[in-house]
N, C-alpha and C positions, 0 to 999 in steps of 0.2 A: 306374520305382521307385515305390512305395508312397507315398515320402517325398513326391515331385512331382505325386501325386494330393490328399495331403493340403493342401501348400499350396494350390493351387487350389482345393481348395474352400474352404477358411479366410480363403483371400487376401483374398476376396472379403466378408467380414464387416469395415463400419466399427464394431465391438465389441472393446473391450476387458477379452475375455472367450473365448479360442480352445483349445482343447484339442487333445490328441492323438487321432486316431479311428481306431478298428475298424471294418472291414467289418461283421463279424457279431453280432451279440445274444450277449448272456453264453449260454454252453448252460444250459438249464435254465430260464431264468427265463422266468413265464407269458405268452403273449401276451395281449397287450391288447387290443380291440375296433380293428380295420381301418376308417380311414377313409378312404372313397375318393372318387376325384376324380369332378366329376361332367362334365368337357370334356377334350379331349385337352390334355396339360402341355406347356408350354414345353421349350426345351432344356434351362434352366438348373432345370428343376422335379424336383421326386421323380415319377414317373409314379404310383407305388404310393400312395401315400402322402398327394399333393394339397399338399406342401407346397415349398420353395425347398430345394434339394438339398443345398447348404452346411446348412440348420439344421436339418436330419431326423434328428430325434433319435433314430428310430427304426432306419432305417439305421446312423447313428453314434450306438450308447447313450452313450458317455462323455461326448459335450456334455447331457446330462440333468442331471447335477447341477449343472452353472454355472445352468442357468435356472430349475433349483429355488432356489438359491440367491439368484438376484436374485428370488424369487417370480415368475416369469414361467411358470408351468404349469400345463398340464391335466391334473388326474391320472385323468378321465374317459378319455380319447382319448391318454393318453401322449405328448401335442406339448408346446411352449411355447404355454402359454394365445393371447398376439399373434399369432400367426397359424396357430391351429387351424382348417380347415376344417370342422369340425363348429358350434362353436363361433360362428366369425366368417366364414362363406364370404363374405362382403362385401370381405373382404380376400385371397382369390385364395391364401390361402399364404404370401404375403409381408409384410414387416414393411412397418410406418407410414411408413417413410423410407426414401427411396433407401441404398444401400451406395456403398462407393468402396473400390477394392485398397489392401490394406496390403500391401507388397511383403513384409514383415520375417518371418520365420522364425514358425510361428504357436505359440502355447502348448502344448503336450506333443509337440511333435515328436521322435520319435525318433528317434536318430544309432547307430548299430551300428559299433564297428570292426572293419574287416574281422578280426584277429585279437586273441586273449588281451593277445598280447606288442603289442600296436601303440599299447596307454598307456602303456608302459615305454618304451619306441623314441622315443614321440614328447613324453614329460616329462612327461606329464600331471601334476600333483597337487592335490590334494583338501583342503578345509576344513570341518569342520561349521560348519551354520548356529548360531551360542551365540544365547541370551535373556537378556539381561541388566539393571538399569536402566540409562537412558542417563548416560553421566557429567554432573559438575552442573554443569563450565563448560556455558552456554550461548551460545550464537556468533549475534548477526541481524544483517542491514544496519542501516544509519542514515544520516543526512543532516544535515547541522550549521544552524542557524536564527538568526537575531535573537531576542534576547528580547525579547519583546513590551509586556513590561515596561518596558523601556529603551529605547523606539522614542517616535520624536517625529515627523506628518508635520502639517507645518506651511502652514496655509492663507492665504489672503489676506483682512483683517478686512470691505472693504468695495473694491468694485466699484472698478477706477482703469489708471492706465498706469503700467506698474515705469521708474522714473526712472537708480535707479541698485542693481547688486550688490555686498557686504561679503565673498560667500562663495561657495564653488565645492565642486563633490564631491572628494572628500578631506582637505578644511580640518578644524581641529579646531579648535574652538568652545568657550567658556566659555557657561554659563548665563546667560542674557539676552543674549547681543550680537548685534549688528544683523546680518541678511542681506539685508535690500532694502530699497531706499526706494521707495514706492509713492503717487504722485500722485492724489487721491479727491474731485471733488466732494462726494460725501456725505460728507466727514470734513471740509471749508471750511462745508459748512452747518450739519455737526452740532456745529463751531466758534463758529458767529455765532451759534449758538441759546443754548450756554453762557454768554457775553458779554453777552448781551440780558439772559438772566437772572441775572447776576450783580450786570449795572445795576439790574435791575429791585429787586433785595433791599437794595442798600444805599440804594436811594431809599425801600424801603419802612421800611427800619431811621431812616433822619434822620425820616421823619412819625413812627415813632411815640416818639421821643423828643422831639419838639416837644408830641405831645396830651400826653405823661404830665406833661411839666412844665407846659403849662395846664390841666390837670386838678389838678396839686398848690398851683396858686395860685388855684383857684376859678374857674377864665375859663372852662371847658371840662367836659362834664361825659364821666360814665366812659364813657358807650358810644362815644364815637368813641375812646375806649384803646381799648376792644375791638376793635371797627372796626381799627384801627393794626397791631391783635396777631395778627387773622388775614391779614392783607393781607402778615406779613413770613412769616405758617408757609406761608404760597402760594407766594410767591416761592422761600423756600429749597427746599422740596419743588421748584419748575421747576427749582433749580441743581442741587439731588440727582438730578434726572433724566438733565438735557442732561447731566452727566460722567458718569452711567454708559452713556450711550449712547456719548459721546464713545471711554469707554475698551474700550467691543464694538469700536467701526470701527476706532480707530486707536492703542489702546494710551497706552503714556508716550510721551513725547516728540513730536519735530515741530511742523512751526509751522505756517499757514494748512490748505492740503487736503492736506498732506503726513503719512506716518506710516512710522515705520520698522517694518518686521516684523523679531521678535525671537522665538529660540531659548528656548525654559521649560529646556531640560534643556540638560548641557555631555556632549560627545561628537562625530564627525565625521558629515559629513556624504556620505551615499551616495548624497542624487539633488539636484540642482538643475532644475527643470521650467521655470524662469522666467529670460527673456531681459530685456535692457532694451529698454523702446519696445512691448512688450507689454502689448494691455489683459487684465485678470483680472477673474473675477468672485466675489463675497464667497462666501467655504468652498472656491475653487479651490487645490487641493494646489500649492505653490510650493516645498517643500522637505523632504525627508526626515534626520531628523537621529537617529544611532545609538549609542549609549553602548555600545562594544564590547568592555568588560574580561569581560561573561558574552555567552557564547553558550548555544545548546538545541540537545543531540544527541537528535534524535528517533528512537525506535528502533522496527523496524516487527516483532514481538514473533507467532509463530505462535499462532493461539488455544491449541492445544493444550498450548503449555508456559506459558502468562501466569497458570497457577494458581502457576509455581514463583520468582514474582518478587513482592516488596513494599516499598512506599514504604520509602527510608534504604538499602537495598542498595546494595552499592558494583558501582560499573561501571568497564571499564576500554574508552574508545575509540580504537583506532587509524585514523589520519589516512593511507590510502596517498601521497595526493600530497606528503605533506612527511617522505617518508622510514620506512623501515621502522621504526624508534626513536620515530618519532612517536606516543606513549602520553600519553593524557591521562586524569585520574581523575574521577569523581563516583560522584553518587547518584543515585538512581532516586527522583524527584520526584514525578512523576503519574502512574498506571497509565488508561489511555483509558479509558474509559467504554462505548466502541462497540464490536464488530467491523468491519473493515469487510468488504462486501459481498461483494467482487470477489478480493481476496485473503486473506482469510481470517488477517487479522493483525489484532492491537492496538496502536496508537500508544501508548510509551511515552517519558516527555522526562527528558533527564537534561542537569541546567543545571553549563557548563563552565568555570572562571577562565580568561581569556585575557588577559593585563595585556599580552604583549606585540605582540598585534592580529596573530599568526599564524592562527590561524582566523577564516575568512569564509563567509559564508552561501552555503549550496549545495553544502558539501562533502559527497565521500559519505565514509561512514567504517565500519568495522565497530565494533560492539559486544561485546565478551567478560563476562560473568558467571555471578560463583558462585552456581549455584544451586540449589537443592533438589535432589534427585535426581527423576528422572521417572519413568511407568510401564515398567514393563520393554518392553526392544525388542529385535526381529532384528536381529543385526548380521551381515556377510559383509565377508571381505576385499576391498579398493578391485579387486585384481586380478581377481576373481571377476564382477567386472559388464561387460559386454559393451553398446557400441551398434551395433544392425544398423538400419540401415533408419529412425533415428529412433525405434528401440524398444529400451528397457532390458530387457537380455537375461542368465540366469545360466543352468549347462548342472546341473543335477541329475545326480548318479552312481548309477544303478539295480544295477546289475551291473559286474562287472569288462569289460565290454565294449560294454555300452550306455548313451548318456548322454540326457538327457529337456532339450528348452527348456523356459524357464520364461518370462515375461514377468512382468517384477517393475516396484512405481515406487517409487523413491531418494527415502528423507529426507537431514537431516542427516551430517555425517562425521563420527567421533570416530576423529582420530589416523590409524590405519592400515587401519578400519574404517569401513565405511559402515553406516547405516538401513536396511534393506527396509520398507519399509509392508505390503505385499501381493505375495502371488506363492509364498512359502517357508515351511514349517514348522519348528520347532526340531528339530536335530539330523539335517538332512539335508545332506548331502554335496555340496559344490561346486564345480566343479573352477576353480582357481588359476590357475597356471601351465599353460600350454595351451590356453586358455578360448576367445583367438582363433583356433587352429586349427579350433577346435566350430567357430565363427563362421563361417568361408569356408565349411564344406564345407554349412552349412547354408542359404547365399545363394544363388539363384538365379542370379545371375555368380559362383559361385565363384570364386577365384583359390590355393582347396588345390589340393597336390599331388596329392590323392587315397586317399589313405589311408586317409579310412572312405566306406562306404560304408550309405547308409541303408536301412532300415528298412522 
């Protein structure tokens, strides 16, 4: 059959771009200048023609307009531009890259039922394809975050051995209270330096209350005041020093080389990194501490619809793991900046009240929002899409007896409808119900009963 000549040679294109093919040239239309091969062809070659037998456009005209369409043509020599042997005989015919079989049913395969009556018999029925704009919910993934706002990850001030811990992951913590005690030569030195000079200023404070009053009774003259008065603005400047240094290493409290590491914000705590009898070194992460009443649903937003969303928009995120009722509300905070690369989405954050410490970081969640209406789109019913082979499939209705593959690729779902991107035009005809019958008799293993026969 026709039909098992066509996949084969289509099979054979890793392109996602296959048509239905005719033997023969439209009658009438002019021939174009014959290019011929200048070596005997391959099996898999057009002999006539010098090109790869699958993409011989010449042979098969109907594939000419997909490679017009991707601009890939010669309109000299009527091939695809990439491997015209007039053009680029360096290339043999054959495209830049290896191919590899798609097994799946190829793009305008036609399906004939054996009879009139045999889409009545066998249920078939039909949908147009409608154009509509998409409705304005719009539906993306998300994933639930810490805010970063409310995130504390708490280091060690100065080099030492952790003596003893206050707090464990899961504790919940007021602002300032103790999580370790942490043992530090360099906070006993930077201890005795404070000390030194604290001696040092009130020694310097009794001389110069000694010159001033022999200076006010004539025994003394004013320069050694002077003398007296910059000797205490030294001193205090060493004390102003040594405690701010004291309070980099070792904060408030503690006594000799001892210092307690202490909590800036009140919230739990989600890592403990620090053992006792461990030595740390100063800015070494010891503890992560999270103020968990807001979390951030980050929402990963298709470029194509982030024109129909803006900061203050209400969102609605549902949570699957804690139950279908699980609805939580916000706003739409920050619209990303970026695309990103890879998947062709914009990070959008929508910050969430959680008082009762049900959401944690990592969840995945959906996002529902009202939003804008979008550009108009192909919709086809959910029944109407077919997967063969790893290839999204709908059956075109040409005739009351002929149906055409189509190789389509699915967006979004609205309701009872789905997105076509590519593949379909409006107001073409799709068959419904019956669609997986098309299916079998169009697989290479079929598993129909028979009933049509192709084409």
């Amino acid at each position: 059959m026709r039909g098992d000549v066509t996949r084969a040679m289509l099979g054979a294109l890793a392109l996602a771009m296959a048509a239905g093919c005719k033997a023969d040239a439209p009658t009438g239309a002019p021939a174009p200048a014959e290019p011929r091969p200048t070596a005997a062809a391959a099996a898999d070659m057009c002999a006539e023609h010098g090109v790869l037998e699958a993409l011989c456009t010449k042979c098969n005209p109907s594939l000419a307009p997909i490679f017009q369409k991707k601009g890939d043509w010669c309109g000299e020599h009527g091939l695809p531009e990439s491997i015209c042997p007039i053009c680029h005989p360096e290339r043999g015919g054959r495209p830049a890259v290896d191919v590899s079989v798609d097994e799946a049913p190829p793009d305008g395969l036609e399906v004939r039922l054996a009879a009139a009556e045999t889409a009545r018999i066998a249920g078939l029925e039909t949908a147009p394809v409608i154009e509509r704009a998409v409705a304005g919910t719009l539906v993306a993934p998300a994933r639930l975050t810490w805010d970063a706002t409310r995130l504390a990850r708490i280091g060690a001030r100065s080099s030492g051995v952790v003596r003893s811990l206050a707090a464990d992951v899961g504790a919940v913590v007021a602002a300032d209270a103790p999580l370790a005690t942490v043992d530090s030569p360099e906070v006993g030195a930077t201890r005795g330096e404070r000390a030194a000079a604290s001696a040092r200023l009130t020694a310097a404070r009794k001389v110069l209350a000694r010159e001033r009053d022999l200076h006010a009774r004539g025994l003394s003259p004013l320069a050694d005041v002077q003398r007296a008065e910059a000797a205490v603005a030294v001193a205090r400047a060493e004390l102003a020093a040594s405690r701010a240094s004291l309070s980099a290493t070792a904060g408030a409290g503690g006594k000799d080389g001892r210092y307690a590491l202490t909590t800036p914000i009140a919230g739990t705590v989600t890592q403990r990194l620090a053992t006792i009898g461990q030595t740390v070194n100063a800015g070494e992460v010891l503890f992560e501490i999270v103020d968990t009443s807001v979390v951030w649903a980050e929402v990963d937003v298709p470029e194509r619809d982030i024109g129909r969303l803006a900061v203050g928009q209400a969102v609605t995120i549902t949570v699957p793991a804690l139950g279908p009722d699980a609805r939580f509300q916000g706003t739409v905070a920050v619209l990303g900046a970026a695309v990103d690369e890879h998947t062709r989405t914009v990070r959008v954050r929508v910050p969430l009240d959680n008082p009762d410490g049900r959401l944690r970081a990592n969840m995945l969640a959906e996002a529902r929002v009202e939003a804008a209406a979008g550009a108009p789109a192909l919709l086809v019913p959910r029944a109407a899409v077919q997967n063969a082979k790893g290839v999204e499939l709908v059956f075109v209705k040409k005739d009351v007896d002929l149906y055409q593959t189509r190789r389509v690729r699915v967006g979004a779902y609205e309701g009872d409808l789905v997105r076509i991107t590519s593949g379909l035009k409006p107001g073409e005809q799709v068959v419904t119900t019956g669609s997986f019958l098309l299916k079998t008799e169009t697989l290479r293993d079929s598993i129909g009963a028979g009933c049509c026969a192709e084409d």
